[in-house]
PALO-94407 format. One record per residue: x, y, z of N, C-alpha, C in turn. Coordinates in pm, whole numbers, padded with zeros to 5 digits, always signed. Last residue first. Example, Ala and Ser with C-alpha at 12.3 -4.5 7.8 and 13.67 -1.06 7.14 Angstrom:
2
+01285-00225+00708+01367-00106+00714+01290+00003+00787+01319-00569+00780+01230-00450+00780+01320-00330+00780
END
This chain:
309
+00529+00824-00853+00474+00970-00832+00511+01024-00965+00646+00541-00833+00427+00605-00901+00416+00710-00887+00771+00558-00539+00750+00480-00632+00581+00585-00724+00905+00898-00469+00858+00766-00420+00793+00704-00547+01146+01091-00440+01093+00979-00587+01043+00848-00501+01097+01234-00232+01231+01219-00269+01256+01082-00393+00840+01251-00041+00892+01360-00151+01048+01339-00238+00853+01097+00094+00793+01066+00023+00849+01128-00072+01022+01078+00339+01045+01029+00228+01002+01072+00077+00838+01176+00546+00928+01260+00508+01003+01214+00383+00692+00921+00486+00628+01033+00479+00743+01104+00431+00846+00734+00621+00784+00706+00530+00774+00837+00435+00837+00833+00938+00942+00813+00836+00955+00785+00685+00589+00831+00988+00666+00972+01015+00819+00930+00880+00620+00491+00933+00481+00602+00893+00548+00766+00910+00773+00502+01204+00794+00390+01066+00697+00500+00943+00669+00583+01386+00774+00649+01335+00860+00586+01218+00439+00478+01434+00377+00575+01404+00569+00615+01343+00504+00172+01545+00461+00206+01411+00449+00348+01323+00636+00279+01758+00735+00217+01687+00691+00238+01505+00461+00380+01933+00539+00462+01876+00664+00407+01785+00146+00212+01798+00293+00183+01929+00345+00312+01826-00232+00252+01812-00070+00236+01723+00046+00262+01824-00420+00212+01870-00357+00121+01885-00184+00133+01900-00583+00454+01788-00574+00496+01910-00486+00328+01969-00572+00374+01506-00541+00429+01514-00525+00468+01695-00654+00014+01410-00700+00143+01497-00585+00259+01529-00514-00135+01212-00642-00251+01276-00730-00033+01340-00346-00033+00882-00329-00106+01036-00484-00084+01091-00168-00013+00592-00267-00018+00709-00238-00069+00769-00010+00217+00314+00036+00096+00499-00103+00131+00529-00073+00120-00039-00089+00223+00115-00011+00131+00236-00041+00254-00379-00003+00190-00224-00006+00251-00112-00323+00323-00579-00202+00356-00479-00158+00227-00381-00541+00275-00719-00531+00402-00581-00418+00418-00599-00477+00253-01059-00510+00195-00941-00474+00321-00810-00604+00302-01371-00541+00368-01259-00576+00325-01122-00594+00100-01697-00697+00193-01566-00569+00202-01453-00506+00143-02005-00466+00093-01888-00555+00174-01772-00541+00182-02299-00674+00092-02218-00616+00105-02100-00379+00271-02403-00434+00401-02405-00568+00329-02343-00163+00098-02385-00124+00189-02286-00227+00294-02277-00114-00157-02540-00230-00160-02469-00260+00010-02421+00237-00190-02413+00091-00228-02499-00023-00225-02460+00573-00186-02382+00426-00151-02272+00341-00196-02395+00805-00430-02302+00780-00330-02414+00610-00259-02356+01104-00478-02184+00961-00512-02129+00928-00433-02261+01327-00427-02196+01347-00586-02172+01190-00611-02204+01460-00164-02206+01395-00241-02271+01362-00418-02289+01464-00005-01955+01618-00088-02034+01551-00148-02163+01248+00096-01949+01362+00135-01974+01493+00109-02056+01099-00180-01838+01079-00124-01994+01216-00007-02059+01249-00216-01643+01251-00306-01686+01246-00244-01894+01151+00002-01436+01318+00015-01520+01339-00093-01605+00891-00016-01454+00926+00082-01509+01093+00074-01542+00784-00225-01328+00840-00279-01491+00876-00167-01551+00711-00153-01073+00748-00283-01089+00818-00309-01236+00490+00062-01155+00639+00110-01089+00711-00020-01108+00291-00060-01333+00351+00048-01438+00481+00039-01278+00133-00355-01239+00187-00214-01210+00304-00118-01239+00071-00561-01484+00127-00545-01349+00151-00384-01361+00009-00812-01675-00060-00698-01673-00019-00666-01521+00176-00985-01974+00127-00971-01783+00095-00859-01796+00212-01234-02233+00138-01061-02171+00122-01096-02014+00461-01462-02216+00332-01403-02307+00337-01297-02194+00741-01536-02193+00604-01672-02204+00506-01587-02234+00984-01428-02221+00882-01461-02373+00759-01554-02326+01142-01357-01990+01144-01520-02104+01056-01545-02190+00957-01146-01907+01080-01105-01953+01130-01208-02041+00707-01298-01828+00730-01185-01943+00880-01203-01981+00854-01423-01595+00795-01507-01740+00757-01416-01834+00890-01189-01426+00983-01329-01464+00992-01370-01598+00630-01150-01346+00705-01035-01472+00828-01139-01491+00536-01361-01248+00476-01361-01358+00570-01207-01467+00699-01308-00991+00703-01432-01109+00643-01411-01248+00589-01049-00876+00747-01088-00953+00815-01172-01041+00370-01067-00838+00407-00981-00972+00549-01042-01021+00219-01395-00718+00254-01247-00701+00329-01258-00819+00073-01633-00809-00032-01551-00708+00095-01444-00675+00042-01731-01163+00127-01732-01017+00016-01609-00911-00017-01928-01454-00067-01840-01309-00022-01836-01211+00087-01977-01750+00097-01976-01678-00002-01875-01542-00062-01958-02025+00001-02097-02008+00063-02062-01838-00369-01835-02054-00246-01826-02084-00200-01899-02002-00637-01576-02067-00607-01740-02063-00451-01733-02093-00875-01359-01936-00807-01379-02017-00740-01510-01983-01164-01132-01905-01075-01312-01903-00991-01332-02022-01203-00824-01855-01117-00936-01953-01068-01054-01900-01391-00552-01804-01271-00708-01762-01255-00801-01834-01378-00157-01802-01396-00391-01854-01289-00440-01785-01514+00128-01739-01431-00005-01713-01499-00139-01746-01552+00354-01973-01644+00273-01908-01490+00157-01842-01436+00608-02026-01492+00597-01958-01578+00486-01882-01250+00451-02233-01290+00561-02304-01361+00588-02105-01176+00144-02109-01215+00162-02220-01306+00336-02303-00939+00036-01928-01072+00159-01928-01081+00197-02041-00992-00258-01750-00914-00203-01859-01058-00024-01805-00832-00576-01600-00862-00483-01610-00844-00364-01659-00836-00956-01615-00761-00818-01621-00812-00687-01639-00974-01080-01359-00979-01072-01475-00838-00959-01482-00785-01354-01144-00851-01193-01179-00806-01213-01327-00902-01654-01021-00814-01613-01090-00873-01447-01154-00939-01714-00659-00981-01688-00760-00879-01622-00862-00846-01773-00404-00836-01857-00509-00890-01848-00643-00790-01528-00223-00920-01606-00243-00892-01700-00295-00554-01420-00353-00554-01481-00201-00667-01556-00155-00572-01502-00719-00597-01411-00575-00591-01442-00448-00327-01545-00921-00441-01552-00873-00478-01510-00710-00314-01399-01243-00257-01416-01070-00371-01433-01039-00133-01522-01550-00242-01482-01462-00224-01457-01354-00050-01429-01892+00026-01435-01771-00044-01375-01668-00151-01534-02237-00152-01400-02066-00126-01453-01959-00108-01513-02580-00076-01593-02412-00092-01455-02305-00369-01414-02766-00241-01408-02682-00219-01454-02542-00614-01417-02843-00544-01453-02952-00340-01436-02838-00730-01219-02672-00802-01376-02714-00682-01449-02774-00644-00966-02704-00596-01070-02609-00591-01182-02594-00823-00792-02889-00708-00869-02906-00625-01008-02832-00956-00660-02679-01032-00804-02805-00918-00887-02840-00833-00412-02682-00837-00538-02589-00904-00676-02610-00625-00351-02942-00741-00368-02923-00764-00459-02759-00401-00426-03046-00415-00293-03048-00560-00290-02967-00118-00660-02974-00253-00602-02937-00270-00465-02978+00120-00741-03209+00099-00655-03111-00023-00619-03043+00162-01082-03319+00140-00904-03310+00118-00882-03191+00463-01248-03185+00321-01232-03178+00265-01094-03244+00734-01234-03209+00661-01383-03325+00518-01360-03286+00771-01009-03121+00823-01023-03270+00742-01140-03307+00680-01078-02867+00601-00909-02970+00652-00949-03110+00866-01183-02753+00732-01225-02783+00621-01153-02890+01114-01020-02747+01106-01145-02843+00980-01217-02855+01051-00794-02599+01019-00795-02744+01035-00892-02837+00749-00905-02367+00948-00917-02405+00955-00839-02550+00522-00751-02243+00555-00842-02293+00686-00814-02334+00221-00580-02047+00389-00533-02089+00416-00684-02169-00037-00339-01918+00038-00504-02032+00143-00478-02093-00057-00179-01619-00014-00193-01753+00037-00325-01801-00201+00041-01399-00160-00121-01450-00158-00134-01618-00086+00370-01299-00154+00269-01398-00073+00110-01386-00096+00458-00996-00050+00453-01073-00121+00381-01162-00086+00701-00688-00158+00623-00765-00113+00610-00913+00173+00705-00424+00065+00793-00551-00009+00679-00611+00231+00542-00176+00264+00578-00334+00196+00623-00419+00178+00556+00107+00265+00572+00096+00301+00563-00064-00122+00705+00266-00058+00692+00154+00053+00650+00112-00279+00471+00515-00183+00556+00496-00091+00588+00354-00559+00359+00634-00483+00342+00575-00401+00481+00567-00730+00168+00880-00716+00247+00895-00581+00277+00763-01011-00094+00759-00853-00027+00804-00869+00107+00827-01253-00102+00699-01221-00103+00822-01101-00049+00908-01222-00141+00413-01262-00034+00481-01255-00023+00645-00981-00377+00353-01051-00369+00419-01092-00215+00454-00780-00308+00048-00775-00267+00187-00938-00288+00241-00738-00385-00254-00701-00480-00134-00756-00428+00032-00695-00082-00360-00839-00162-00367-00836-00285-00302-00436-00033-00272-00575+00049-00210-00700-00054-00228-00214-00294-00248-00272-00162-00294-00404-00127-00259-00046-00253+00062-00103-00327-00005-00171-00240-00076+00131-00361+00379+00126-00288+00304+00055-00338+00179+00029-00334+00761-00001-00421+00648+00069-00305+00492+00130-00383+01108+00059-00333+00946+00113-00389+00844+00209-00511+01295+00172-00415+01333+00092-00345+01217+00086-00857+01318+00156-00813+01268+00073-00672+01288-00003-01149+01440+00079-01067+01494+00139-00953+01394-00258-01258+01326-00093-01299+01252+00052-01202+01359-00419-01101+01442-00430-01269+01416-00299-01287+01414-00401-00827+01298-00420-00906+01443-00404-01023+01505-00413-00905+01003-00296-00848+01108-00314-00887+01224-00469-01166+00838-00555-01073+00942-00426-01034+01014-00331-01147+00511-00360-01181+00640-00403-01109+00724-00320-01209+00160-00378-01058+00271-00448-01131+00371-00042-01297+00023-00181-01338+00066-00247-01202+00172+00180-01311-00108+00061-01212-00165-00073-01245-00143+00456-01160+00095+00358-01277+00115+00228-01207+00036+00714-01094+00325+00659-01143+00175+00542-01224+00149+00737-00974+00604+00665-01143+00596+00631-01080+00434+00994-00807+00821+00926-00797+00688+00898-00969+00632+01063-00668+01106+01021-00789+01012+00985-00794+00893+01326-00484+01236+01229-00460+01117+01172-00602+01070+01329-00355+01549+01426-00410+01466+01309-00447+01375+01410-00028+01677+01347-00126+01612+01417-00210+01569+01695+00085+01787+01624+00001+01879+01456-00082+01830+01735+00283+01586+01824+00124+01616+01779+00070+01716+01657+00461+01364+01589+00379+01484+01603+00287+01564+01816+00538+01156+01755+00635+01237+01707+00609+01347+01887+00266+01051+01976+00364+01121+01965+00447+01208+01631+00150+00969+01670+00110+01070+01835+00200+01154+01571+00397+00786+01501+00360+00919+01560+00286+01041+01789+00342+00592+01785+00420+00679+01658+00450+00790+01756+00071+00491+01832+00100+00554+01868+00212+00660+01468+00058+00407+01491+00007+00562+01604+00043+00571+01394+00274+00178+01368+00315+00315+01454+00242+00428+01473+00096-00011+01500+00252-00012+01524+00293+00113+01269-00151+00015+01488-00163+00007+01506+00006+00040+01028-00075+00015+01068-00077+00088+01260-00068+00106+00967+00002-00270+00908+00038-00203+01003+00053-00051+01108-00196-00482+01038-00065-00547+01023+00045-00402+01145-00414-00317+01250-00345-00371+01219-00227-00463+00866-00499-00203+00978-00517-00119+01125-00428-00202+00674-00536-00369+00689-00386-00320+00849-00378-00245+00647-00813-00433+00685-00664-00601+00735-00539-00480+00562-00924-00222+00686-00914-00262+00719-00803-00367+00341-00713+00006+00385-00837-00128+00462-00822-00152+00380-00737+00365+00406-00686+00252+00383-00781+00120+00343-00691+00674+00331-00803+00594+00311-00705+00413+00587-00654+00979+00467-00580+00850+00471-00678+00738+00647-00565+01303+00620-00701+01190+00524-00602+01090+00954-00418+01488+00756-00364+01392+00760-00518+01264+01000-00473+01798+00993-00558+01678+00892-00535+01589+01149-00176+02029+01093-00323+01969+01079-00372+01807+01090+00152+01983+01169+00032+02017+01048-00100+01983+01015+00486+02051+01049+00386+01902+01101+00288+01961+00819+00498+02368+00921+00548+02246+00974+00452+02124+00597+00410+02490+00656+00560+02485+00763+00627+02418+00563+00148+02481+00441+00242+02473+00492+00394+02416+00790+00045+02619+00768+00027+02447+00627+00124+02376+00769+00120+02811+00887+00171+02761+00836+00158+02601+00519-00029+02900+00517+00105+02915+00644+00184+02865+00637-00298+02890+00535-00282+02849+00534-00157+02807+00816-00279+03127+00889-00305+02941+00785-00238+02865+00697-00251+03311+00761-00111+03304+00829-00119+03148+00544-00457+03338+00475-00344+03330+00547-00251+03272+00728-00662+03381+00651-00688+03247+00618-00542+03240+00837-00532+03622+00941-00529+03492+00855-00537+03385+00562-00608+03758+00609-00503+03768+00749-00462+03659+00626-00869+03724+00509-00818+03688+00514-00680+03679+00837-00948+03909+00877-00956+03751+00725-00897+03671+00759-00843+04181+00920-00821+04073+00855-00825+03947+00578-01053+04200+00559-00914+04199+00661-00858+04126+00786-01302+04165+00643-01267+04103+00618-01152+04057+00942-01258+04433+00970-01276+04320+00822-01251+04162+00718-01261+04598+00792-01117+04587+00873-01113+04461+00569-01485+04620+00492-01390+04559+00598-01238+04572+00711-01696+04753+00718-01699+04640+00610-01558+04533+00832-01565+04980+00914-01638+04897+00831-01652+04737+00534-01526+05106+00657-01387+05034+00739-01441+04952+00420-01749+05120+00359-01682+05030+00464-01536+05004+00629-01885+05351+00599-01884+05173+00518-01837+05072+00549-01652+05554+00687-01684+05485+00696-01697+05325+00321-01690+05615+00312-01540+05525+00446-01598+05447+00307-01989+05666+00197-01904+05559+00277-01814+05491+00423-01891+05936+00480-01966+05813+00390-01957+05669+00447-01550+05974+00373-01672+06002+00464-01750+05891+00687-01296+06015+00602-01348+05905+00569-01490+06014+00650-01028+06260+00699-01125+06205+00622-01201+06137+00659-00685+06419+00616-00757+06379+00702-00898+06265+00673-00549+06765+00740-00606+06652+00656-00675+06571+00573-00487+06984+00657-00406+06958+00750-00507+06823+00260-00560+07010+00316-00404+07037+00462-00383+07010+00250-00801+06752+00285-00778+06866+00282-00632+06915+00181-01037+06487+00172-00899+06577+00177-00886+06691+00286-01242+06230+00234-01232+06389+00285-01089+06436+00112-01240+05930+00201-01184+06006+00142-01185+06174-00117-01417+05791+00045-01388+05712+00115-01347+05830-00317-01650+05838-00292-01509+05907-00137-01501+05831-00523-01743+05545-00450-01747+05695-00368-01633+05695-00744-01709+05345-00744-01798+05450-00660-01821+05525-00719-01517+05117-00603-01645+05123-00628-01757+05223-00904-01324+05222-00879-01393+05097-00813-01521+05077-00780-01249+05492-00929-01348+05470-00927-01382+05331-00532-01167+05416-00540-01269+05466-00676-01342+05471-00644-00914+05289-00552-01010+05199-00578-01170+05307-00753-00779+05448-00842-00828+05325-00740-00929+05255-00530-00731+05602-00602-00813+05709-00714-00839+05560-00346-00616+05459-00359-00646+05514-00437-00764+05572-00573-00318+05412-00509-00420+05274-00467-00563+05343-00611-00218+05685-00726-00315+05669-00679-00378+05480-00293-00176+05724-00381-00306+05828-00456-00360+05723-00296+00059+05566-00189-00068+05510-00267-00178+05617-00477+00222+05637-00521+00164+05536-00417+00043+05499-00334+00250+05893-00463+00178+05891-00534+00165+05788-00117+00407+05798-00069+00263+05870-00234+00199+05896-00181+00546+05474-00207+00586+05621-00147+00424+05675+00036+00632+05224-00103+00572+05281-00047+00547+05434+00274+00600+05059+00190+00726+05114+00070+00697+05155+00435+00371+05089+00333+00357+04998+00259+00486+04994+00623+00437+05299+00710+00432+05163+00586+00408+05068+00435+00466+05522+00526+00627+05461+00579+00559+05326+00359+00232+05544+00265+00271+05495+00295+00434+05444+00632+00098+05647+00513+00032+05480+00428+00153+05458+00596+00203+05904+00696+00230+05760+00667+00175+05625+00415+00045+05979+00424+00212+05997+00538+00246+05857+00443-00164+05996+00291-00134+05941+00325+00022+05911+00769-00343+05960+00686-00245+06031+00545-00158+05884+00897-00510+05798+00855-00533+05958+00779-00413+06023+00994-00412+05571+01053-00349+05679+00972-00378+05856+00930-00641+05408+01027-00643+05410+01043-00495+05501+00608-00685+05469+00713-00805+05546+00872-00730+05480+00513-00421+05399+00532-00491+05591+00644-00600+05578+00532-00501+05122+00639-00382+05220+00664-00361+05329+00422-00690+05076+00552-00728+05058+00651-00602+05112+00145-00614+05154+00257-00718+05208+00376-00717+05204+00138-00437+05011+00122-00331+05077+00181-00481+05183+00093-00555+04710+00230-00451+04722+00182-00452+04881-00141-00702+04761+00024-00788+04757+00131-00668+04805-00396-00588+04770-00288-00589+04912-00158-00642+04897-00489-00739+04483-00493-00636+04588-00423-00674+04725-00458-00916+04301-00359-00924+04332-00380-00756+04424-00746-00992+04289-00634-01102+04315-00560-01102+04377-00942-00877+04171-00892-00780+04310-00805-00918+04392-01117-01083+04009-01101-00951+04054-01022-00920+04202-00931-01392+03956-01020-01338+04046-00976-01156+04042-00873-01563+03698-00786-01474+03779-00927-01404+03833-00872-01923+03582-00949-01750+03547-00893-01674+03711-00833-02138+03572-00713-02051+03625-00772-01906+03612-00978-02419+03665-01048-02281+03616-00929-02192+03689-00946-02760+03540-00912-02658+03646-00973-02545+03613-01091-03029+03394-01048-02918+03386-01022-02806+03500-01007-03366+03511-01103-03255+03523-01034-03124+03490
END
């Protein structure tokens, strides 16, 4: 048969005002170290024992002593109290200043454009966080998943979130090797594409995205086809760089790539402009001072070549 551990309102009323009779034996001095009167410590007291069904303490005019009852209900409810009272006071440490474990679920492309910059010196500045970081180009329920926020580009974000700028807004761009560009032409046209391997992702849904363009003012999408599909940037810029055909990924991710020239851009006068990267999270009247100085920290960053600016 199932038990019912559901916790009764007003459970744990009168415990403190026990455990201070039974450790100075006196109603009177329990009730100066709680600032309450010696007849509000009785009637806590005497509501505790009709709760429980027996008498905790034998009374006398000039002393008082635990029942066997009260005995083991102190033995084992002072230890208890203790540690409920530590849960409380961890609880309330972590409420009030940078500490503990900030979990944030990130895609991988961002982890070295975005984040490598920052964790070393966050975690310097903050040595009582310690930093999770979950790679991953699936978009999980933070709450669910235990995690304090989320990083991800703008058009990914639940309106519900609560979001935070952390990268300007940038163009997605079709990039390819130049050893693919030599045995392929060059797209001039987004029509063109038909005729070229494309390198796909597919979405945390399971759906495969079109690619996306801005054609003078109007936006298109483009199905496009090609010998491979991975669900994040890093693989599929992988397979650019080895000649497997066109990816279409975010201009910060392939900006030192094209540099060096490994990547070649194309396309560049079709590319549409995505928000940005942002951090979200579930509520703002939620947030631990762990998250808000992850975010403070971010910020003061920003200005010092954040990714897309």
């Amino acid at each position: 048969m199932k038990q019912n551990f559901t916790v009764r309102q007003g459970a744990l009323d009168g415990v403190e005002a026990f455990l201070s009779v039974a450790q100075h034996r006196s109603f009177r001095r329990a009730a100066g170290e709680l600032g309450v009167t010696p007849s509000a410590i009785s009637q806590a007291i005497r509501t505790l024992e009709m709760r429980i069904g027996a008498a905790l303490f034998i009374r006398t005019t000039r002393s008082v002593g635990l029942t066997e009852a009260g005995d083991r209900f102190l033995s084992r409810a002072k230890p208890a109290f203790e540690e409920l009272i530590a849960a409380s006071q961890d609880a309330r440490d972590l409420g009030q200043r940078p500490a503990g474990l900030l979990r944030l679920s990130v895609p991988r492309a961002v982890v070295p454009i975005l984040l490598e910059p920052l964790i070393a010196s966050f975690c310097q500045t903050y040595p009582e966080i310690q930093v999770e970081i979950a790679a991953s180009g699936e978009l999980v329920d933070l709450a669910a998943e235990g995690f304090d926020a989320g990083i991800r580009m703008g058009q990914f974000i639940a309106p519900d979130m609560v979001a935070v700028r952390l990268a300007a807004s940038f163009p997605l761009v079709v990039v390819g090797s130049p050893r693919y560009l030599d045995r392929c032409r060059q797209p001039e046209r987004i029509d063109d594409l038909r005729h070229h391997a494309c390198l796909r992702m597919r979405r945390s849904s399971g759906s495969i995205a079109p690619w996306s363009f801005m054609d003078g003012n109007q936006a298109v999408e483009a199905i496009v086809s090609g010998p491979l599909i991975a669900n994040d940037f890093p693989t599929i810029v992988g397979a650019a760089i080895e000649g497997l055909g066109l990816a279409q990924v975010p201009r910060p991710i392939v900006a030192g790539l094209a540099k060096a020239g490994k990547l070649v851009e194309v396309l560049a006068s079709f590319a549409p402009t995505t928000p940005g990267v942002f951090l979200y999270y579930p509520d703002r009247r939620q947030m631990m001072p762990k998250l808000r100085a992850f975010i403070d920290h971010v910020k003061s960053h920003a200005g010092r070549g954040a990714p897309g600016s």
